[in-house]
C-alpha positions as CSV (number, residue, x, y, z in Angstrom):
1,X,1.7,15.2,33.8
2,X,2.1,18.3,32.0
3,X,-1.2,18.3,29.6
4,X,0.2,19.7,26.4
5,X,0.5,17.4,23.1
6,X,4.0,15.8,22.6
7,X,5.1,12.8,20.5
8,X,6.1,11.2,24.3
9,X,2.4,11.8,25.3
10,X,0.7,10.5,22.1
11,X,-1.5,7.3,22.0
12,X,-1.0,6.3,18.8
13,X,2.4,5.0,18.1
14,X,2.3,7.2,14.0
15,X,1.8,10.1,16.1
16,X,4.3,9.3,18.8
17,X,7.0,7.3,18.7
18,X,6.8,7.2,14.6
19,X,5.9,10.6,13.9
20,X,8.7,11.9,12.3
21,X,8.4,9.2,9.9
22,X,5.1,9.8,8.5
23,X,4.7,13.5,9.6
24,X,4.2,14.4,5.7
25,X,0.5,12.2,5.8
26,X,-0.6,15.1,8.4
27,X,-1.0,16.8,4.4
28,X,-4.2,14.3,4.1
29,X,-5.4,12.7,6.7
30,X,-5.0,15.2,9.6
31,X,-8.1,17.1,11.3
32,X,-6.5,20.3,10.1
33,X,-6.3,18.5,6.5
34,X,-9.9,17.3,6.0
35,X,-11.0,20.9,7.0
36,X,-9.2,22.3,4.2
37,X,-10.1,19.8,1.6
38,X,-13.7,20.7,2.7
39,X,-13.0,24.4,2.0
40,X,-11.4,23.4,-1.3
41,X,-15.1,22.1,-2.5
42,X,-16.9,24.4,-1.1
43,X,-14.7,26.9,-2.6
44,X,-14.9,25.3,-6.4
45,X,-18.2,24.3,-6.3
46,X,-19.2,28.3,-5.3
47,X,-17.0,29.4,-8.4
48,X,-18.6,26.8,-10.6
49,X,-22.4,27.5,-9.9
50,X,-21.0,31.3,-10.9
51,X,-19.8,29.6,-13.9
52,X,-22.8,27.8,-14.5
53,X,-24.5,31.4,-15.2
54,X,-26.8,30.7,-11.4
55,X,-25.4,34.1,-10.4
56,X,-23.2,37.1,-11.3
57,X,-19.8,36.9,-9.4
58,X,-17.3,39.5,-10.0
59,X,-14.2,38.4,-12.1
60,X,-11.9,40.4,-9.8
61,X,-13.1,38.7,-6.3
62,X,-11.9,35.4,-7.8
63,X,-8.5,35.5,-7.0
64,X,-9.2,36.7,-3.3
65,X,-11.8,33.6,-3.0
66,X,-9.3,30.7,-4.1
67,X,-6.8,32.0,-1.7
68,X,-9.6,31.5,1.0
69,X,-8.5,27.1,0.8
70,X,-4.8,28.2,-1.0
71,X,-3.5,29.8,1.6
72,X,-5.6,27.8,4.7
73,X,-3.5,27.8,7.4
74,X,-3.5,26.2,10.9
75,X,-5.5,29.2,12.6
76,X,-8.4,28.7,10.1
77,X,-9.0,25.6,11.0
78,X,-9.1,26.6,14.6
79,X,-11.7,29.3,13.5
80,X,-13.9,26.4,11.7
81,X,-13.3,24.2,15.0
82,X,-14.7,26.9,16.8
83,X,-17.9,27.3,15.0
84,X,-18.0,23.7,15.8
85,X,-18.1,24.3,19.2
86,X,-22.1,26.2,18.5
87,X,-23.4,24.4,15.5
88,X,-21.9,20.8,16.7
89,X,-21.6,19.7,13.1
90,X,-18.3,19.7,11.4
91,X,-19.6,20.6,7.8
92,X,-22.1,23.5,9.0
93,X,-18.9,25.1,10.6
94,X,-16.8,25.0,7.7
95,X,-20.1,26.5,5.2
96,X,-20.1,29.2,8.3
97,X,-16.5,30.1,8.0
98,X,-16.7,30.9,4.8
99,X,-19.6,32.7,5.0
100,X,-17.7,34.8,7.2
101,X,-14.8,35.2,4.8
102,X,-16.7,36.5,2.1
103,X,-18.2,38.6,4.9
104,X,-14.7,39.9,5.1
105,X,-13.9,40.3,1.6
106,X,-16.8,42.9,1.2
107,X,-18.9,40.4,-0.7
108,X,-21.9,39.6,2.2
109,X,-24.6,39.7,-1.4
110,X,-23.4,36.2,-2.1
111,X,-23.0,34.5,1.1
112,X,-26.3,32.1,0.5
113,X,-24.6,30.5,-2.3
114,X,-22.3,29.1,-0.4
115,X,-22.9,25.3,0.3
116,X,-26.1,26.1,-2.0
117,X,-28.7,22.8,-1.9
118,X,-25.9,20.4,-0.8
119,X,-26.2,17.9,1.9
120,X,-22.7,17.6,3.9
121,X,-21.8,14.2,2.4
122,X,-21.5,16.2,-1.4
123,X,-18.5,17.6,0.9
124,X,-17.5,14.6,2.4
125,X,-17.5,12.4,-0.3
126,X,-15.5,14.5,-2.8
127,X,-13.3,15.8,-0.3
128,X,-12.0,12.4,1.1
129,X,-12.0,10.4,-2.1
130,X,-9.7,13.6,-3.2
131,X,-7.3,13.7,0.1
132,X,-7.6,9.5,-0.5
133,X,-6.4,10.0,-4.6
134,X,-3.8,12.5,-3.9
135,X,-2.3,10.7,-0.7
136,X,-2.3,7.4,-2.4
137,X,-0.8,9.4,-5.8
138,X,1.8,11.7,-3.9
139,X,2.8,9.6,-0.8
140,X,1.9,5.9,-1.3
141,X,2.8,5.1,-5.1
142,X,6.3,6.9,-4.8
143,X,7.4,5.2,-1.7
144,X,5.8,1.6,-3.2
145,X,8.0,2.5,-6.3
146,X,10.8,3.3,-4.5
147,X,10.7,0.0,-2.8
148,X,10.2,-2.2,-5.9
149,X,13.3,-0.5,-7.5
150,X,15.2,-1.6,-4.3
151,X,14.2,-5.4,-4.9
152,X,15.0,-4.8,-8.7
153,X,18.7,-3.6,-8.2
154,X,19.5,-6.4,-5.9
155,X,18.0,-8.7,-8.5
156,X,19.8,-7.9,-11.0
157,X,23.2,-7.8,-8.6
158,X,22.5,-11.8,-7.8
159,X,21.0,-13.1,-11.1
160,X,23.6,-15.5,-11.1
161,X,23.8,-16.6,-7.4
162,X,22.8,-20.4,-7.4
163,X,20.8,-21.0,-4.3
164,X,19.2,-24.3,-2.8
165,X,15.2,-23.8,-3.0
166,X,13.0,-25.1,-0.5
167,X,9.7,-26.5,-0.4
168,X,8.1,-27.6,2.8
169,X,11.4,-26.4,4.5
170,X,13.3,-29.3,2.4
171,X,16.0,-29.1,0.1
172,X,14.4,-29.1,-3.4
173,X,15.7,-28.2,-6.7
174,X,18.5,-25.9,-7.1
175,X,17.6,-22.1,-7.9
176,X,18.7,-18.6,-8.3
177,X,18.8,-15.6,-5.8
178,X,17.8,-13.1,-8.4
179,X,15.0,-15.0,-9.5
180,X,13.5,-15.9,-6.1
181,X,13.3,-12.0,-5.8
182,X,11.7,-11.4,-8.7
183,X,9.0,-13.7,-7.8
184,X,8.2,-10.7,-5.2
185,X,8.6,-7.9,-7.6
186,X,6.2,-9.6,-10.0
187,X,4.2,-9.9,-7.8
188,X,4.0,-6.3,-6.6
189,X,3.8,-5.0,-10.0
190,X,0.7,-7.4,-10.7
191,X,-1.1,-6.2,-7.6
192,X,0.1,-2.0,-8.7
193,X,-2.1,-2.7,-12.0
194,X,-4.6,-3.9,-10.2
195,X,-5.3,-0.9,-7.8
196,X,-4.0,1.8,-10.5
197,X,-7.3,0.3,-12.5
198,X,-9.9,1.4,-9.5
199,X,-11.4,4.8,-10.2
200,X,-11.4,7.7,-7.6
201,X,-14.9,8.0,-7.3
202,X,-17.1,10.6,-5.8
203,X,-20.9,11.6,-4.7
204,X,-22.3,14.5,-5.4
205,X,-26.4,14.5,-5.8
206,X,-28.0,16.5,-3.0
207,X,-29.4,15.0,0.2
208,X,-30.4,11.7,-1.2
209,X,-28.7,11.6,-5.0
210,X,-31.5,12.8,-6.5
211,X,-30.9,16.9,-6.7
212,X,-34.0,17.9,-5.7
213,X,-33.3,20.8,-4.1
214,X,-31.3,22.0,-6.7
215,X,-33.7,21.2,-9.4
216,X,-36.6,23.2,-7.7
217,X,-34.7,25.7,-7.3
218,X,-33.2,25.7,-11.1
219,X,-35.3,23.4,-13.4
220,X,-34.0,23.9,-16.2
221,X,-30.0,23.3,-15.1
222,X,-29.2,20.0,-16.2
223,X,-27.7,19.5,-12.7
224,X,-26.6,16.0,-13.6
225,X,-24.0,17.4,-16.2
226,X,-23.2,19.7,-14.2
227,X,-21.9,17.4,-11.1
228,X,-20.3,15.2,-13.4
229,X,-18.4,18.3,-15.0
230,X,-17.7,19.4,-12.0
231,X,-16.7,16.5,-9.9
232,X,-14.5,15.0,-13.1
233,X,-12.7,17.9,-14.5
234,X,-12.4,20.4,-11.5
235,X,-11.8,17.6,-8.8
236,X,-10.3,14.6,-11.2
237,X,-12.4,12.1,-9.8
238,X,-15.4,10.0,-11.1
239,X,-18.7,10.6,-10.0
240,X,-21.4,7.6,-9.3
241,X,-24.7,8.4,-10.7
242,X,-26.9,6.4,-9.1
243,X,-26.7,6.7,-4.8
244,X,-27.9,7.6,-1.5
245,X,-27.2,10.1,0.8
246,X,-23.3,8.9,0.9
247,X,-21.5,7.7,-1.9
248,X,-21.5,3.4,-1.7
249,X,-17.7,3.2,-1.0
250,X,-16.9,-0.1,-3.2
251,X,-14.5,1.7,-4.9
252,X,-12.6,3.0,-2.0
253,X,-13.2,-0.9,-0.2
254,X,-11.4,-2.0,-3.6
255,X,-8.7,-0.2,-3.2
256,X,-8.2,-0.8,0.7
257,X,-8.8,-4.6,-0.3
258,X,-5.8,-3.9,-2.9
259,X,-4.0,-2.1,-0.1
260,X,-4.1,-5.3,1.9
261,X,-3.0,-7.9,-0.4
262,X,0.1,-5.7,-1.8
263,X,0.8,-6.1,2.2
264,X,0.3,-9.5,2.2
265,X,3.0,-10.0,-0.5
266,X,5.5,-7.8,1.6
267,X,4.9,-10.1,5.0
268,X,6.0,-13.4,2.8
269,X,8.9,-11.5,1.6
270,X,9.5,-9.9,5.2
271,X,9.2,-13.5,6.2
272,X,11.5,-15.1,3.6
273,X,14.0,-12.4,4.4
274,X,13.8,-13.3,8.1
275,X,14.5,-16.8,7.2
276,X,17.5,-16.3,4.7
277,X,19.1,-14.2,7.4
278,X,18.7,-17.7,10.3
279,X,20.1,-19.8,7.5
280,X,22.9,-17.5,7.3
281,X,22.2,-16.6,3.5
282,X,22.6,-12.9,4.4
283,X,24.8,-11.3,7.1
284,X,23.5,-7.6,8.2
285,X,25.5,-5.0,8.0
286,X,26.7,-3.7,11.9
287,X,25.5,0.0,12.8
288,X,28.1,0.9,15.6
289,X,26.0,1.9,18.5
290,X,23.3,-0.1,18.2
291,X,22.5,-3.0,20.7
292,X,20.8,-6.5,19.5
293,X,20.1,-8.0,22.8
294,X,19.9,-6.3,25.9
295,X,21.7,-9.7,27.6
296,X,23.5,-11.3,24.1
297,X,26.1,-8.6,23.1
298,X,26.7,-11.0,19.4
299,X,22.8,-10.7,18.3
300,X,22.5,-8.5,15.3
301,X,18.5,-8.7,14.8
302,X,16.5,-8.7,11.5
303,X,14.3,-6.2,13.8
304,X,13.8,-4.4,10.0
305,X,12.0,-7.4,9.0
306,X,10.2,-8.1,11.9
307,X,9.2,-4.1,12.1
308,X,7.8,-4.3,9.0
309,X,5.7,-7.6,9.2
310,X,4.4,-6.0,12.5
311,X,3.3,-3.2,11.1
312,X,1.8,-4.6,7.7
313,X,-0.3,-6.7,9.7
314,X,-1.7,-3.5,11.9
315,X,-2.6,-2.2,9.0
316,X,-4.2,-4.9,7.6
317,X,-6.3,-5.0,10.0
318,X,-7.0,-1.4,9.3
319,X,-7.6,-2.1,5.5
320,X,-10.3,-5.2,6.1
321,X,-12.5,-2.7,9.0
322,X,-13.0,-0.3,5.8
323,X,-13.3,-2.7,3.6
324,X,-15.6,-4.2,5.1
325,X,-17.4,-1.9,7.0
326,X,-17.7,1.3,3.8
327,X,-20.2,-0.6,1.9
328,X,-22.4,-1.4,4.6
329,X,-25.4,1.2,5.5
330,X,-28.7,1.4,6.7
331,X,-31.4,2.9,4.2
332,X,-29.8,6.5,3.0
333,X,-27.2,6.3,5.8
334,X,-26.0,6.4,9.1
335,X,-23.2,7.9,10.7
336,X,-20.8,5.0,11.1
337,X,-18.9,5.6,7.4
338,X,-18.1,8.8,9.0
339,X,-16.0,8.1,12.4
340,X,-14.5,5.0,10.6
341,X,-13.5,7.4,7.4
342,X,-11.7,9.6,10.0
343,X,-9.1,6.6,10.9
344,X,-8.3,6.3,6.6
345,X,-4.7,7.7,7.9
346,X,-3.6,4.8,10.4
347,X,-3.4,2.1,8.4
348,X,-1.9,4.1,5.5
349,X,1.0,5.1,8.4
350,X,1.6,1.7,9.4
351,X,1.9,0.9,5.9
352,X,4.4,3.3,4.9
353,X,6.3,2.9,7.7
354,X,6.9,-0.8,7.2
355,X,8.0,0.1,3.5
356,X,10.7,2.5,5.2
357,X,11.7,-0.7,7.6
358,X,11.9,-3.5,4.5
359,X,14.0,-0.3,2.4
360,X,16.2,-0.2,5.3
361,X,16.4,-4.0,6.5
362,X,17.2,-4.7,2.6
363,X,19.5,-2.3,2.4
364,X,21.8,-3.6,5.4
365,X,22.3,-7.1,3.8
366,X,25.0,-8.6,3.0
367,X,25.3,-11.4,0.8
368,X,27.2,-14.4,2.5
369,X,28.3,-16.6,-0.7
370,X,30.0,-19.2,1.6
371,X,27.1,-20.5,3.4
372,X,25.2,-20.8,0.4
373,X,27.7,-22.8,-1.0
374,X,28.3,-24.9,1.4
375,X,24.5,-25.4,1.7
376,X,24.6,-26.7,-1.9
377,X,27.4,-28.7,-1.2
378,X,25.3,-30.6,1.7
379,X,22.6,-31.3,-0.8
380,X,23.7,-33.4,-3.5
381,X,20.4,-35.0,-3.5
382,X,19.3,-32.6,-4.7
383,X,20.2,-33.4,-8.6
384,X,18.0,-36.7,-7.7
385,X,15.3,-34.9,-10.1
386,X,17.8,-33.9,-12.7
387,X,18.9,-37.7,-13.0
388,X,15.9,-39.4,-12.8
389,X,14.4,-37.7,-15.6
390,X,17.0,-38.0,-17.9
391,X,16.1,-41.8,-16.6
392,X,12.6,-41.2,-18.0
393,X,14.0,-39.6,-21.4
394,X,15.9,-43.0,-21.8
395,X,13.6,-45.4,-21.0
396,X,15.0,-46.5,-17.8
397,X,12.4,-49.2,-16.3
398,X,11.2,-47.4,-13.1
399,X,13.6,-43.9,-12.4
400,X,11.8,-42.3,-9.9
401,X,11.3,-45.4,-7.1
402,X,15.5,-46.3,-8.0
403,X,16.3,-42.5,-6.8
404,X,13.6,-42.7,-4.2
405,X,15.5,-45.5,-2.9
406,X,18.4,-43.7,-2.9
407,X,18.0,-40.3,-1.6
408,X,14.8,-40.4,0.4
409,X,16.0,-38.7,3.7
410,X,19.6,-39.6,3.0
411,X,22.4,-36.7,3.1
412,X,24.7,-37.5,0.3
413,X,27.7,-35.9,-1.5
414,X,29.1,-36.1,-5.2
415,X,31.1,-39.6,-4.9
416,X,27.8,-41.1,-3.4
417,X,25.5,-39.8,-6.3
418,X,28.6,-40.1,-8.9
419,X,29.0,-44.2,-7.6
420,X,25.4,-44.8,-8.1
421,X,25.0,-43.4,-12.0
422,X,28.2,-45.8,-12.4
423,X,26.1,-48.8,-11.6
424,X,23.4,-48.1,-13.8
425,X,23.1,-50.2,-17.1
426,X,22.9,-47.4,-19.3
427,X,25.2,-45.7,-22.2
428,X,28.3,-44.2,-21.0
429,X,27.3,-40.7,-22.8
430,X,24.4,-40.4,-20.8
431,X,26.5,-41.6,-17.5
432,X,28.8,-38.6,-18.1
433,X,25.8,-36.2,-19.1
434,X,24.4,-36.8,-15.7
435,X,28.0,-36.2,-13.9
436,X,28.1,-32.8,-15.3
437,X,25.3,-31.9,-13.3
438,X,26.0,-30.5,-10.2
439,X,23.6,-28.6,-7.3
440,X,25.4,-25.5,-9.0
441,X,24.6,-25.5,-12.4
442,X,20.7,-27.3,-11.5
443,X,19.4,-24.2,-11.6
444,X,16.9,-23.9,-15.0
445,X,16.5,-21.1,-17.4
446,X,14.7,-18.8,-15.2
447,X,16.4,-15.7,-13.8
């Protein structure tokens, strides 16, 4: 086998088969990415100790020095990967490169304030809570909003649509297509509040979050403003005062754990779709071309739906390993935050990817109004609750057990139910109130 990189040679199905899908999340969560993000602190925090009055830097180098992490391309990284290569530390290689650049830019005098009295998680844990914010911000909200406007238009088209309900896979009382829907977007929305309210939040402290080295160096910088200046308005992020080495990651396990049950939500609606579509509530729309069954030529598939709730549940497992695993470190720190921090991007592919499936299994339905109908039309029994409440409301000596009686696993139709209120010993009125009611128009106030 020929052993350059394809999509047809790639283990991981996001960088495969479903690459062109989420080939925009290379932007944070890449190799190539990370390196630049670390260059992009390194970088800022360099401009803002010149800011802080620890050096002179000249005004006029500025603009060359941004550009270092503006314009970082694809053969930079391959530079800092090749330091790699000698100082077998990934942050070392990326203070190196730069060390190199301002080498290049004629400006050697201040090459020892790069990376000045830092420890490599400062880097690490501004620069991945950053990629993390602006993923999650530029990728991740847009496509969940995107989604929860899909749900809301279809809503709002079948507000009206009476529907029999279901509870324990039974018949049960009558409701509305719209409103079982919005159940789902509520939902969504409730959990989007929820992880909109978790802070971005960062380390920055020295080697063990107590800035030594930078206060021997600088006593009388208060170093603590500083970081929280710097790490709040140049990054956007919140800094946590008190840590070790590595920033404790209960924010970021908060969010993944807010990631996972906004997925959990989408695998009961991925699931409810599924079922609509074998009760013959929906039809999907036929794509000429495409094949159901390689032996059934009539199967159109809900493989949408079942795409999704396959990949939700990858990446479920994805969210509950960091969730569960961030917060967790011996003493100052070890090392496993870091190779687990490195797979942040997999379960965020799976999950966008099963957005795109649900956005395209939703929009293929097709609303088939005669099986629900008839469905309603099969349930009579249904109106059972409707009657013997009004029952209740009269007075009636034991409601429930005379509809039990009834309609407990029986399959009756309007002249059955109609015949039965005829028999009962109450006032005509309320005989013909309780004929208006129909599996139709049982449907509450709730849309």
């Amino acid at each position: 086998m020929d052993d350059m990189f394809t999509p047809l040679t790639a283990i991981s199905p996001v960088d495969g088969r479903y690459y062109e899908e989420v080939a925009a999340l290379g932007s944070y969560f890449s190799e190539y990415a990370l390196i630049r993000y670390r260059v992009q602190i390194e970088v800022l925090y360099f401009l803002a100790l010149a800011d802080a009055g620890i050096f002179d830097f000249p005004e006029a180098a500025r603009p060359d020095l941004l550009q270092v992490y503006e314009n970082f391309s694809l053969s930079d990284a391959e530079k800092v990967k090749q330091l790699e290569l000698t100082t077998r530390h990934d942050v070392k290689a990326v203070e190196y490169f730069l060390k190199q650049r301002l080498d290049a830019l004629g400006l050697s005098a201040y090459r020892e304030w790069v990376h000045f009295a830092l420890t490599s998680q400062d880097i690490n844990n501004t620069a991945i809570p950053l990629l993390w914010k602006n993923a999650l911000e530029e990728q991740y909200l847009p496509a969940f909003q995107q989604l929860i406007d899909a749900l809301e238009r279809k809503a709002e088209q079948w507000a009206e649509v009476p529907m029999l309900a279901r509870t324990h896979g039974q018949p049960a009382s009558p409701t509305r297509l719209g409103k079982e829907i919005r159940v789902f977007i509520e939902r969504l929305r409730g959990q989007l509040l929820l992880l909109r309210a978790i802070p971005f939040t960062a380390k920055f402290g020295g080697a063990t979050g107590n800035f030594n080295a930078h206060h021997v160096a600088f006593p009388d910088i208060n170093w603590e403003a500083f970081a929280d200046q710097f790490v709040g308005e140049k990054l956007g992020l919140t800094r946590i005062r008190y840590t070790t080495q590595i920033e404790p990651y209960d924010h970021l396990a908060a969010q993944c754990d807010a990631l996972r049950r906004i997925n959990n939500i989408l695998i009961d609606f991925c699931r409810d779709m599924w079922l609509y579509i074998a009760f013959d509530y929906f039809h999907q729309q036929v794509n000429p071309g495409e094949v159901g069954s390689s032996a059934m030529p009539h199967k159109v598939n809900p493989i949408d739906f079942e795409n999704a709730e396959g990949n939700l549940g990858w990446a479920n497992a994805g969210w509950d390993h960091l969730a569960n695993k961030l917060p967790i470190s011996r003493l100052q720190r070890d090392l496993t935050d870091s190779t687990v921090l490195r797979n942040l991007g997999v379960p965020f592919a799976h999950t966008i990817l099963a957005f795109s499936s649900i956005q395209k299994g939703w929009a293929r339905l097709q609303l088939h109004t005669e099986k629900i109908h008839q469905d309603l039309e099969d349930n009579w029994v249904v109106v059972a609750e409707a009657i013997q409440t009004l029952l209740r409301k009269a007075g009636y000596p034991a409601p429930y057990e005379a509809l039990k009686a009834l309609t407990r696993g029986q399959r009756l139709d309007q002249q059955a139910i109609h015949t039965f209120i005829d028999q009962l010993e109450i006032p005509e009125s309320l005989k013909n109130q309780m004929k208006q009611i129909t599996p139709w128009n049982y449907v509450g106030i709730v849309k």
